[in-house]
N, C-alpha and C positions, 0 to 999 in steps of 0.2 A: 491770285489770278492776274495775268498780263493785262490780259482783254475783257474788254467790258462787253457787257453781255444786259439784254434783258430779257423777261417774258413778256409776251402779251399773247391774246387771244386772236383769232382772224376772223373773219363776218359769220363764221360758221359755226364760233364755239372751240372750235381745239387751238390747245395750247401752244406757240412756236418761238422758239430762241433765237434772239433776232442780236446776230453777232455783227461786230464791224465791218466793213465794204471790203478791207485788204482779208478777208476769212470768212466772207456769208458764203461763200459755197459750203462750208461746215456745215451750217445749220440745214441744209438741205439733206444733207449723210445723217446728221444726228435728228434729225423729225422722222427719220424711217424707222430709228429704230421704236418701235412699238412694246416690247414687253423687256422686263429688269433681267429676267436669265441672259438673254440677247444683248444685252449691255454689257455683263459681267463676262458672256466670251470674249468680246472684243476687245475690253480692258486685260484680261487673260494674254490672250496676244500682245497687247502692248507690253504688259507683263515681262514676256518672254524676249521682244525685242530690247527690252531697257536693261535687263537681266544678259545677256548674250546667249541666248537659247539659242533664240531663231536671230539669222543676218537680219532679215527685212521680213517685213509678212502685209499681204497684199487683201484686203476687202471691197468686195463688189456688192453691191446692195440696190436692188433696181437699176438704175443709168449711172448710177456714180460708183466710183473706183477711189480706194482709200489706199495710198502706199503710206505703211513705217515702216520708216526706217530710226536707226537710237536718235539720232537729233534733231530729225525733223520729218514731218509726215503732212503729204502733199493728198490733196484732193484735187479729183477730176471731174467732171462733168462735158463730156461731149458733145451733147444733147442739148447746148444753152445756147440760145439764139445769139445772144453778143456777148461779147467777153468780158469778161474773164472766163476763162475755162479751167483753168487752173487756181489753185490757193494750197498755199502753204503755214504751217505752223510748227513751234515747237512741239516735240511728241510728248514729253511732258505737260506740256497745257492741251494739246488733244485730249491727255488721259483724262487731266482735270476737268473739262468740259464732258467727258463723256460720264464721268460720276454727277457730277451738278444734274445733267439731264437723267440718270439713271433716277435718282431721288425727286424728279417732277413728271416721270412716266404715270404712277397712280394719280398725279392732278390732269393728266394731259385730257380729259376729254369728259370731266367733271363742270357742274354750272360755275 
């Protein structure tokens, strides 16, 4: 893995992945997803993108918008009071960050 990455908890008890400044808008797209099927279509997609299925394939999840593309996959958030509104990453380390988080969904919301 490129990027460093941790968990911790927030005052409330659930779990959140607290990625570097040049890519926390990531961690806002990847706290949404909530259950492991929901992880494995998204990787699906990536899937297909890395694979040359699909040119690009585009995810929208509450406010935020997930473009991949094969080499690199931009996150958006519109909605963000100061910017950055944008982040990018390799789409191979998106994938990898979206399995890490798939594998810490049944701890997310455990004592």
């Amino acid at each position: 893995m490129k990027y460093l990455y941790e968990f911790k908890r927030d005052p409330l008890g659930y779990l959140r992945i607290v990625l570097p400044a040049e890519i926390s808008l990531f961690s806002d797209f990847i706290e949404n997803i909530a259950r492991e099927e929901q992880a494995n279509e998204y990787i699906e997609c990536i899937d297909k993108v890395l694979k040359g299925t699909y040119e690009n394939f585009e995810i929208q999840l509450n406010a935020i918008s997930v473009f991949i593309k094969k080499d690199v996959t931009i996150v958006e958030n519109p909605f963000m009071i100061e910017e950055p509104y944008k982040n990018s990453i390799e789409t191979d380390q998106f994938r990898e960050l979206l399995l890490i988080w798939r594998n810490k969904i049944p701890d997310r919301f455990k004592d």
